[in-house]
BALOBA-1460 file (C-alpha; in Angstrom, 3 decimals):
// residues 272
<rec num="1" residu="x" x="49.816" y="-6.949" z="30.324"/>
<rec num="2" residu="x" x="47.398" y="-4.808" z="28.845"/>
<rec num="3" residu="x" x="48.796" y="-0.670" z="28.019"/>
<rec num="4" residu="x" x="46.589" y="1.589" z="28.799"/>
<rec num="5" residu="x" x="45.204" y="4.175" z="25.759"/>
<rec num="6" residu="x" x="46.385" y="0.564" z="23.517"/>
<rec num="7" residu="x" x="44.341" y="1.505" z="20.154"/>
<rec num="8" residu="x" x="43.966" y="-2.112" z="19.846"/>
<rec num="9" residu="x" x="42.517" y="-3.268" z="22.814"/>
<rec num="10" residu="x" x="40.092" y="0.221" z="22.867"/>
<rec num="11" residu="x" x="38.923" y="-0.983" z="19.855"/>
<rec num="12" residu="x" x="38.381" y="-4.436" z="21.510"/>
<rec num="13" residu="x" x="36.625" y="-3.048" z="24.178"/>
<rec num="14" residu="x" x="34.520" y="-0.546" z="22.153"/>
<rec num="15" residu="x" x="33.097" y="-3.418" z="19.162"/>
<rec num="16" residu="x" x="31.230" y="-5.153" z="22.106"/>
<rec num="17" residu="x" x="29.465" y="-2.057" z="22.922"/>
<rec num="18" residu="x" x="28.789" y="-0.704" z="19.440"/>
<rec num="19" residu="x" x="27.357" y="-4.636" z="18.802"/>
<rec num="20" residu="x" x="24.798" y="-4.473" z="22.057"/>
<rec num="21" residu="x" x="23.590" y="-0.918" z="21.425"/>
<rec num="22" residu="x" x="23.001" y="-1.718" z="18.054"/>
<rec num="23" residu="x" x="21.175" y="-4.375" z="18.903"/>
<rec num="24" residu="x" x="18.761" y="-2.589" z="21.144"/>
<rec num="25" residu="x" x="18.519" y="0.587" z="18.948"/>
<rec num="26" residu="x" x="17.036" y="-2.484" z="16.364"/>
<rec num="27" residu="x" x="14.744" y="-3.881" z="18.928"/>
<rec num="28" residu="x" x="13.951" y="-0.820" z="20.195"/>
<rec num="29" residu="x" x="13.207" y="0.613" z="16.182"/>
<rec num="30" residu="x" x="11.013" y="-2.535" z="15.501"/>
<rec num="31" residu="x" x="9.189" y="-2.823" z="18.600"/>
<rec num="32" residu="x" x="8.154" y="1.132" z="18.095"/>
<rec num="33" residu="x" x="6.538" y="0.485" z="14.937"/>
<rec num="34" residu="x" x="4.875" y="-2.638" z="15.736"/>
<rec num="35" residu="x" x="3.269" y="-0.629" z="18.720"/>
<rec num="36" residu="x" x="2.414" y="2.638" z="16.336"/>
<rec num="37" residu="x" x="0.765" y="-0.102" z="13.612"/>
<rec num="38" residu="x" x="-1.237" y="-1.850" z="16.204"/>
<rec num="39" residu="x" x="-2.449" y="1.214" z="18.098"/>
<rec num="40" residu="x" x="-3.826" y="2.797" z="14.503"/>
<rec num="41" residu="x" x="-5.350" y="-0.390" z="14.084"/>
<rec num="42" residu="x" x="-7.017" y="0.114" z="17.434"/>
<rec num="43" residu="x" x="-7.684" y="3.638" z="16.955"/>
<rec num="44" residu="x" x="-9.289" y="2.747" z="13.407"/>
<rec num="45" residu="x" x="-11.935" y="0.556" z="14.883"/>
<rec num="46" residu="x" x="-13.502" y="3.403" z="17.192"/>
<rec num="47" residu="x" x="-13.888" y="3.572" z="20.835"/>
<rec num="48" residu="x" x="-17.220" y="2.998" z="22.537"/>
<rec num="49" residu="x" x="-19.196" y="6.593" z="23.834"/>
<rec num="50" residu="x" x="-19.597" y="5.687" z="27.618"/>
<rec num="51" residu="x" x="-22.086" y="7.237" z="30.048"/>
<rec num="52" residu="x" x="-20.353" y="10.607" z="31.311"/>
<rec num="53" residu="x" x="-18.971" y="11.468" z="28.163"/>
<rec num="54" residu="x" x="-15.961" y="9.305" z="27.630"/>
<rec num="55" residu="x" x="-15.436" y="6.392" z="25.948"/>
<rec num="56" residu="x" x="-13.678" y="3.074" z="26.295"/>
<rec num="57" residu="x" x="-11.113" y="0.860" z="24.798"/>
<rec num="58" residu="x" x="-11.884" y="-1.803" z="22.643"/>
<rec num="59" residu="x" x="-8.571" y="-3.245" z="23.583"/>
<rec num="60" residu="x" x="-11.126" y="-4.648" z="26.701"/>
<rec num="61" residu="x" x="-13.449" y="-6.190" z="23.958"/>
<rec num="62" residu="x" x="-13.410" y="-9.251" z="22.017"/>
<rec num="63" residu="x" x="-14.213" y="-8.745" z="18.579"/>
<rec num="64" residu="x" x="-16.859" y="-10.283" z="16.740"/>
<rec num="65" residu="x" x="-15.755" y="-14.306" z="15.524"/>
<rec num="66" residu="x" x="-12.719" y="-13.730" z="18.212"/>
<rec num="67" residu="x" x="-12.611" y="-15.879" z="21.290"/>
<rec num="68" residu="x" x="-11.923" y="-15.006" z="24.567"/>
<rec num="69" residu="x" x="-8.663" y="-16.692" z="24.743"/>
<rec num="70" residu="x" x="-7.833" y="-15.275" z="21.508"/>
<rec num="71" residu="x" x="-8.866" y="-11.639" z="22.770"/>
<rec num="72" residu="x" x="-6.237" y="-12.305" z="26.120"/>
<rec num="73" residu="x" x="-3.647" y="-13.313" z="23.867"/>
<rec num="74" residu="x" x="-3.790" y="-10.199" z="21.424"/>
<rec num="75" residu="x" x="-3.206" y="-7.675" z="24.220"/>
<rec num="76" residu="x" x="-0.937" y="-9.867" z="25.846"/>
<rec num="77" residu="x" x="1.621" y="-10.073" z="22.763"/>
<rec num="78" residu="x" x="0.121" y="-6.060" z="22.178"/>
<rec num="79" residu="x" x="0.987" y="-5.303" z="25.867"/>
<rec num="80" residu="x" x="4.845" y="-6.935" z="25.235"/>
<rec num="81" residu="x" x="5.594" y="-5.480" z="22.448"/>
<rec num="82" residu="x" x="4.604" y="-2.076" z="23.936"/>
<rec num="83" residu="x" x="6.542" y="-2.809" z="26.897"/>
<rec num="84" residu="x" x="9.603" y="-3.426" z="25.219"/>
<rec num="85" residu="x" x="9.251" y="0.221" z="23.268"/>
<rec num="86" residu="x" x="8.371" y="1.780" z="25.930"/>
<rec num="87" residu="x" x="11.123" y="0.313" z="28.925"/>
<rec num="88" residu="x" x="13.867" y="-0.530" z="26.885"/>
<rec num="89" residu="x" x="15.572" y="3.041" z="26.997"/>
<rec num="90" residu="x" x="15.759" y="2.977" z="30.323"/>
<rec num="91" residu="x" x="16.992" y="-0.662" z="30.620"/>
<rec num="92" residu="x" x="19.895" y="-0.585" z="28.297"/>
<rec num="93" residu="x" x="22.206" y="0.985" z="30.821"/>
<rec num="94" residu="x" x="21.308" y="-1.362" z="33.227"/>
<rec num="95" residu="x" x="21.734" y="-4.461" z="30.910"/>
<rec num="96" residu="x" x="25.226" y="-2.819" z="30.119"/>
<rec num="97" residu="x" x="26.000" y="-2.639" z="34.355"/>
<rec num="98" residu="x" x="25.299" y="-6.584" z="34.054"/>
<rec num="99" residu="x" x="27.133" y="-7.028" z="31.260"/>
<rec num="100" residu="x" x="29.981" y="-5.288" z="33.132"/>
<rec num="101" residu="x" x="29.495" y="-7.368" z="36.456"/>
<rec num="102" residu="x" x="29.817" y="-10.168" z="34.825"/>
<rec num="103" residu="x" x="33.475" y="-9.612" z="33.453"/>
<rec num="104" residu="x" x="35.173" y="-11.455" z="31.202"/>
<rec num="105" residu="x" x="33.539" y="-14.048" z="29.525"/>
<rec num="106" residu="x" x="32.923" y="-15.763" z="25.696"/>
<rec num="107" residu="x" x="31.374" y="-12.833" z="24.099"/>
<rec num="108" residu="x" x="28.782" y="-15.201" z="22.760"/>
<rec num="109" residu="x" x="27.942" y="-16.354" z="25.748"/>
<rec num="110" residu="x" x="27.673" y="-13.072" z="27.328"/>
<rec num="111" residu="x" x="25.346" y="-11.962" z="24.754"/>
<rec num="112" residu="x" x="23.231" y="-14.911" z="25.552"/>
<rec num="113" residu="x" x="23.054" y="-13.930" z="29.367"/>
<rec num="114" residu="x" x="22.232" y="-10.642" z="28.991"/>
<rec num="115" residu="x" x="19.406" y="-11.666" z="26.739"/>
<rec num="116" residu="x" x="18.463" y="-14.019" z="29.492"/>
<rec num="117" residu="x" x="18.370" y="-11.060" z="31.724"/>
<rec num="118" residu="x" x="16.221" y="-9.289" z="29.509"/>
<rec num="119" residu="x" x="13.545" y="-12.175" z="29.310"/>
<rec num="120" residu="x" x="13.611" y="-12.479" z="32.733"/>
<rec num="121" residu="x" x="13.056" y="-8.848" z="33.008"/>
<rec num="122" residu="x" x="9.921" y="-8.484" z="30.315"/>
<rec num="123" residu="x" x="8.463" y="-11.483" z="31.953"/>
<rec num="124" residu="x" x="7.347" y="-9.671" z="35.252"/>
<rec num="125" residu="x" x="5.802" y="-7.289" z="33.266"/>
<rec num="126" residu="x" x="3.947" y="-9.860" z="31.066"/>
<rec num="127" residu="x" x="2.573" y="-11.047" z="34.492"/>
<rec num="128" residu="x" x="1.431" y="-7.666" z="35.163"/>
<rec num="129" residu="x" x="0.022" y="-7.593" z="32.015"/>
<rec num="130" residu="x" x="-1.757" y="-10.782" z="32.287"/>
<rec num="131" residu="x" x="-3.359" y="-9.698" z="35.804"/>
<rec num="132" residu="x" x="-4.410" y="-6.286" z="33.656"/>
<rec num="133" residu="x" x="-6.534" y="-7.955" z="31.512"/>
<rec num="134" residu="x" x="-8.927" y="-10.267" z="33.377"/>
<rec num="135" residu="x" x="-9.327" y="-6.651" z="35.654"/>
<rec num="136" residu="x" x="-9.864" y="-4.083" z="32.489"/>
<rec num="137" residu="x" x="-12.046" y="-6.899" z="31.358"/>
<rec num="138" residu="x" x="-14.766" y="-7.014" z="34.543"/>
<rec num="139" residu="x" x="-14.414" y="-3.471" z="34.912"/>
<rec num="140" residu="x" x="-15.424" y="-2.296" z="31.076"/>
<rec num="141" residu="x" x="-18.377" y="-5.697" z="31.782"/>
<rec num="142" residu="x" x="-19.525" y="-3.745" z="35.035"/>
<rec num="143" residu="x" x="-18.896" y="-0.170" z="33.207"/>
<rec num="144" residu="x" x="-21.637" y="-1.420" z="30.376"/>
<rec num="145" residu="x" x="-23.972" y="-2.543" z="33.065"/>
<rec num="146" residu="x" x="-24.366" y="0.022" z="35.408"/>
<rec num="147" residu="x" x="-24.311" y="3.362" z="33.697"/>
<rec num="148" residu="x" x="-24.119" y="5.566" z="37.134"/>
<rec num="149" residu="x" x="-20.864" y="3.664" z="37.961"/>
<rec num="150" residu="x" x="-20.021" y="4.794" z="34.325"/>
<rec num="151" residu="x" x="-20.448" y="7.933" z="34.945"/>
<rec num="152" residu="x" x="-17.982" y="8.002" z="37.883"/>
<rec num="153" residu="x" x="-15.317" y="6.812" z="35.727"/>
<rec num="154" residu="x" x="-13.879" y="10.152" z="34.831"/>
<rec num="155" residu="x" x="-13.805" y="11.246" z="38.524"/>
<rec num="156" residu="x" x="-11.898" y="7.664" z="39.618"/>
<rec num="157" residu="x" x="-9.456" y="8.387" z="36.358"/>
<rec num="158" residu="x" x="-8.863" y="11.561" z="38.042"/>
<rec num="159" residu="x" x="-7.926" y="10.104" z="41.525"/>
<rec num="160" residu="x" x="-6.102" y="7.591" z="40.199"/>
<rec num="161" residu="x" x="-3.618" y="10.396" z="38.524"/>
<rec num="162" residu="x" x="-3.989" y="12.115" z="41.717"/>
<rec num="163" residu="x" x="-2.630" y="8.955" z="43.548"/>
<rec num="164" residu="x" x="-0.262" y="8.276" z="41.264"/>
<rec num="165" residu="x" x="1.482" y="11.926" z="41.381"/>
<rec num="166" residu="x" x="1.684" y="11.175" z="45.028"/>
<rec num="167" residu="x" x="2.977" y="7.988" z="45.249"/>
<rec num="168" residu="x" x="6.367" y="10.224" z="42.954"/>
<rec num="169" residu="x" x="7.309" y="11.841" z="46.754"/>
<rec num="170" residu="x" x="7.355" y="8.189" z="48.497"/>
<rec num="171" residu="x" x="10.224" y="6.521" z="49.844"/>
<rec num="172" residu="x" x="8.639" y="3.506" z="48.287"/>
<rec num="173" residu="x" x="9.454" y="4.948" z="45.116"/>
<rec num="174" residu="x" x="12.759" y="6.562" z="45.948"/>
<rec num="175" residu="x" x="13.653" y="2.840" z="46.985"/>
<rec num="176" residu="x" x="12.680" y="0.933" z="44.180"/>
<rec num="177" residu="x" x="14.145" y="3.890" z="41.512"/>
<rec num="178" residu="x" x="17.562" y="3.692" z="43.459"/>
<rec num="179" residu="x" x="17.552" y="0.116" z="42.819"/>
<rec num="180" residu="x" x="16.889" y="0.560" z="39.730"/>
<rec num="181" residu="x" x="19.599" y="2.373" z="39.095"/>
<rec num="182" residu="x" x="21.764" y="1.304" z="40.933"/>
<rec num="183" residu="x" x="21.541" y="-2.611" z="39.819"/>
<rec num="184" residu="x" x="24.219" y="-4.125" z="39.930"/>
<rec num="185" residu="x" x="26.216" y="-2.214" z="42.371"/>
<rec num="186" residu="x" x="29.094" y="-0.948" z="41.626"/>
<rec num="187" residu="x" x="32.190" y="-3.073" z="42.419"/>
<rec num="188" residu="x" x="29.742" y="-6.407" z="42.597"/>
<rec num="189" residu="x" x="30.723" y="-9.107" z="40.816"/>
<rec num="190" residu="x" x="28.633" y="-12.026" z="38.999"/>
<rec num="191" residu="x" x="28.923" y="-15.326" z="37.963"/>
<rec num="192" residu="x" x="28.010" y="-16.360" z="34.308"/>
<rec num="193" residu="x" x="25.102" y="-18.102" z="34.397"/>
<rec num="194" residu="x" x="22.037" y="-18.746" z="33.136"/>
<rec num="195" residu="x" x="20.142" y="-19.033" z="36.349"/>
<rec num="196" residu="x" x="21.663" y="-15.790" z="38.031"/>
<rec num="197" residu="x" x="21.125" y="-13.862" z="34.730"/>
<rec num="198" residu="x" x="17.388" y="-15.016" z="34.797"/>
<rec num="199" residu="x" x="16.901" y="-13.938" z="38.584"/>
<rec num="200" residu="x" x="18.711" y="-10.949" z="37.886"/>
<rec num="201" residu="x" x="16.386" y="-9.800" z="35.454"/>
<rec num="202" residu="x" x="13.357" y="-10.502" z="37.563"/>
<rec num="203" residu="x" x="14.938" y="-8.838" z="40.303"/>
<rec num="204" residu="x" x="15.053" y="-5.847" z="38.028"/>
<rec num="205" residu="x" x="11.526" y="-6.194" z="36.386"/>
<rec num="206" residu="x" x="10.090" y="-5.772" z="39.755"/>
<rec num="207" residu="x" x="11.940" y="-3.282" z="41.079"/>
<rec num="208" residu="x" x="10.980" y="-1.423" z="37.561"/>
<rec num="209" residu="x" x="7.268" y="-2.505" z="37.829"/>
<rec num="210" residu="x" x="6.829" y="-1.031" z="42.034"/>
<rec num="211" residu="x" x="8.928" y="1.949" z="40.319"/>
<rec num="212" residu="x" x="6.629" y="2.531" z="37.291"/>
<rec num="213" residu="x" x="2.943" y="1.391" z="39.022"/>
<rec num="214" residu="x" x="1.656" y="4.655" z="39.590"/>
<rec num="215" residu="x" x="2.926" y="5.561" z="35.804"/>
<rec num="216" residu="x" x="1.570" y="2.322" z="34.475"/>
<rec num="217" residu="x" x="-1.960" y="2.984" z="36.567"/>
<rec num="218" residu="x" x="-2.653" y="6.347" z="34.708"/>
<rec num="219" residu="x" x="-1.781" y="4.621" z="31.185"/>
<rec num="220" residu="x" x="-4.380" y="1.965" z="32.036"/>
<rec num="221" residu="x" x="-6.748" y="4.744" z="33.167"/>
<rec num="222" residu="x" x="-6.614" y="6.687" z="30.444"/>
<rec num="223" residu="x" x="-5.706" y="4.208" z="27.291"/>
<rec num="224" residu="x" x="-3.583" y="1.409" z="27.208"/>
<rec num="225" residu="x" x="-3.390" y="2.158" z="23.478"/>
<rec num="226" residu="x" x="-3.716" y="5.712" z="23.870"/>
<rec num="227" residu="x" x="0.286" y="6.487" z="21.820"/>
<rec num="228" residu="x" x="0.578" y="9.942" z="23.265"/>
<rec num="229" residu="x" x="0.111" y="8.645" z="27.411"/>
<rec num="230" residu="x" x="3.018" y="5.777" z="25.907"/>
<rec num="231" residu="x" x="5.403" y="8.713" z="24.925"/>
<rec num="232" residu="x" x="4.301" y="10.694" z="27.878"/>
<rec num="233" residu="x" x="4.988" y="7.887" z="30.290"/>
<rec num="234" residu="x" x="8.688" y="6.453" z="28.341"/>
<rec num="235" residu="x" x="9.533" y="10.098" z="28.482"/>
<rec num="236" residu="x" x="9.254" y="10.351" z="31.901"/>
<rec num="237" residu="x" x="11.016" y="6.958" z="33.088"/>
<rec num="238" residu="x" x="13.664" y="7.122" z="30.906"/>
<rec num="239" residu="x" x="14.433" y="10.278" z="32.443"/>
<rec num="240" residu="x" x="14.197" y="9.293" z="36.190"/>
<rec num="241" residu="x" x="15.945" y="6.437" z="35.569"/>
<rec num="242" residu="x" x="19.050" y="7.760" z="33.344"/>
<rec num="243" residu="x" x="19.535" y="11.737" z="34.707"/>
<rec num="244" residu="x" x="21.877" y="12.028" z="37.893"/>
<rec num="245" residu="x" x="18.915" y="14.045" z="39.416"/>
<rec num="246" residu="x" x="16.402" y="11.029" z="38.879"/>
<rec num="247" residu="x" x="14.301" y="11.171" z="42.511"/>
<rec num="248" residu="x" x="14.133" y="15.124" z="41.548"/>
<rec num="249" residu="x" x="12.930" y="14.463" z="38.156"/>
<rec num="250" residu="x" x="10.043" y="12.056" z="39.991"/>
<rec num="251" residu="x" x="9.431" y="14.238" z="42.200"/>
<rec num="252" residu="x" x="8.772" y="16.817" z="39.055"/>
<rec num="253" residu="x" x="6.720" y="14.529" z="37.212"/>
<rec num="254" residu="x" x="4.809" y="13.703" z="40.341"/>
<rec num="255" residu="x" x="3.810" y="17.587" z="40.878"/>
<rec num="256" residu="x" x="3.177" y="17.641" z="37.215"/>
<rec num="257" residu="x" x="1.029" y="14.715" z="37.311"/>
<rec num="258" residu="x" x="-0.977" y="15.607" z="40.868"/>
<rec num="259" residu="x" x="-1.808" y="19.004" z="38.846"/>
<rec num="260" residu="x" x="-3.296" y="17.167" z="36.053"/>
<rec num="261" residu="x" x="-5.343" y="14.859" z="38.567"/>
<rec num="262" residu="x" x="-6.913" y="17.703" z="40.019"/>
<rec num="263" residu="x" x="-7.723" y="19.592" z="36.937"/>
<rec num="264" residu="x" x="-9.398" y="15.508" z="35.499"/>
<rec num="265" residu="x" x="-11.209" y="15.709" z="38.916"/>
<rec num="266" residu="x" x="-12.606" y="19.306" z="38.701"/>
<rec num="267" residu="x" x="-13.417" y="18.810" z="35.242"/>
<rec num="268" residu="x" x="-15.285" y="15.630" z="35.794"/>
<rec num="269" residu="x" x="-17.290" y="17.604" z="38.896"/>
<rec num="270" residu="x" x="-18.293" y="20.044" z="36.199"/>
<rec num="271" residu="x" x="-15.736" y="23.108" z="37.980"/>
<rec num="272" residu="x" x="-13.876" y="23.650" z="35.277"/>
């Protein structure tokens, strides 16, 4: 029988917690500056003037003596290390919910799971990341081409910001950012084991990536390097996602971000 406000077993219960938040405040730490080294490496070897007066990405460029498999897999290990910075705030409390529904259990073993979870979870978005390239690829290919479709760029940017400040007021959203966090429910319980933690985490990395598409759209729009859109963007899903107020907080950033849409539009137009 266990006394309640026992010193001893609070400081059972709290070592656990201390050991997994360290842990991510690590991960979180090293993944940050691996992201902030690559993107001054990107920013250091210049963007390419477009037609229209912006310029694109060489993250959507193979460098000279680099293959094109070797190009894919840069961004791709680029794109998961930025993931990781940028959604692990926001997942830490719901790794911790699992951690919970699962109850008692080796601590060891626990740990293991909820890493599981965590693969599972950055794997959908390595998928989307993988179905990002091959697009920004043929687009920035077509972009060089055709210089009038360059020049629309700027105005298509702008709609897609437009979009995605809209799609903030769906249900759509409101349903996958409940789930979000919400996941696990409370009172659920879960068995410990590898192939539950696994499809929990996917579970939860698409729920995350139908939250965050509109987000993720404008960060491929305007950069995917670009470190001020990644603090812009972690900023705003962390805070959804961990403020009791979190569909009014969207609903915020979606005003916030249909303003700026209009304003890329208009500017793009020449009205502003």
């Amino acid at each position: 029988m266990v006394v309640t406000g026992d010193p001893t077993h609070m400081c059972s219960e709290r070592a656990p917690q201390k050991a997994f938040l360290g842990i991510s405040a690590l991960l979180f730490a090293a993944s940050a500056v691996v992201t902030i080294v690559r993107c001054a490496s990107m920013s250091a070897m210049g963007e390419m003037p477009m037609s229209g007066g912006w310029t694109m990405s060489m993250a959507w460029m193979r460098m000279p003596g680099q293959t094109w498999p070797g190009t894919a897999a840069s961004f791709l290990g680029s794109w998961a290390v930025m993931m990781v910075a940028m959604m692990l705030p926001s997942l830490v409390p719901m790794l911790w919910r699992y951690r919970q529904a699962v109850g008692w259990t080796d601590e060891t073993r626990l740990g293991r799971l909820t890493a599981l979870v965590g693969v599972g979870y950055f794997f959908v978005w390595a998928v989307f990341g993988m179905a990002a390239f091959p697009l920004g690829v043929a687009l920035a290919a077509v972009e060089m081409q055709l210089p009038a479709l360059a020049r629309a760029v700027p105005i298509a940017v702008g709609a897609v910001v437009l979009i995605a400040g809209a799609l903030q007021f769906t249900r759509w959203k409101a349903y996958h950012l409940a789930c979000c966090r919400e996941a696990p429910g409370r009172g659920r319980v879960l068995p410990a084991n590898a192939s539950t933690a696994w499809r929990h985490g996917l579970r939860l990395g698409l729920h995350c990536s139908y939250c965050c598409a509109g987000l993720m759209a404008i960060l491929l729009g305007l950069g995917v390097m670009d470190l001020r859109a990644m603090a812009v963007m972690t900023a705003a899903i962390t805070v959804e996602r961990l403020t009791p107020a979190g569909e009014c907080v969207a609903r915020f950033t979606g005003a916030v971000v249909v303003g700026a849409g209009l304003i890329l539009i208009a500017r793009a137009a020449g009205l502003g």
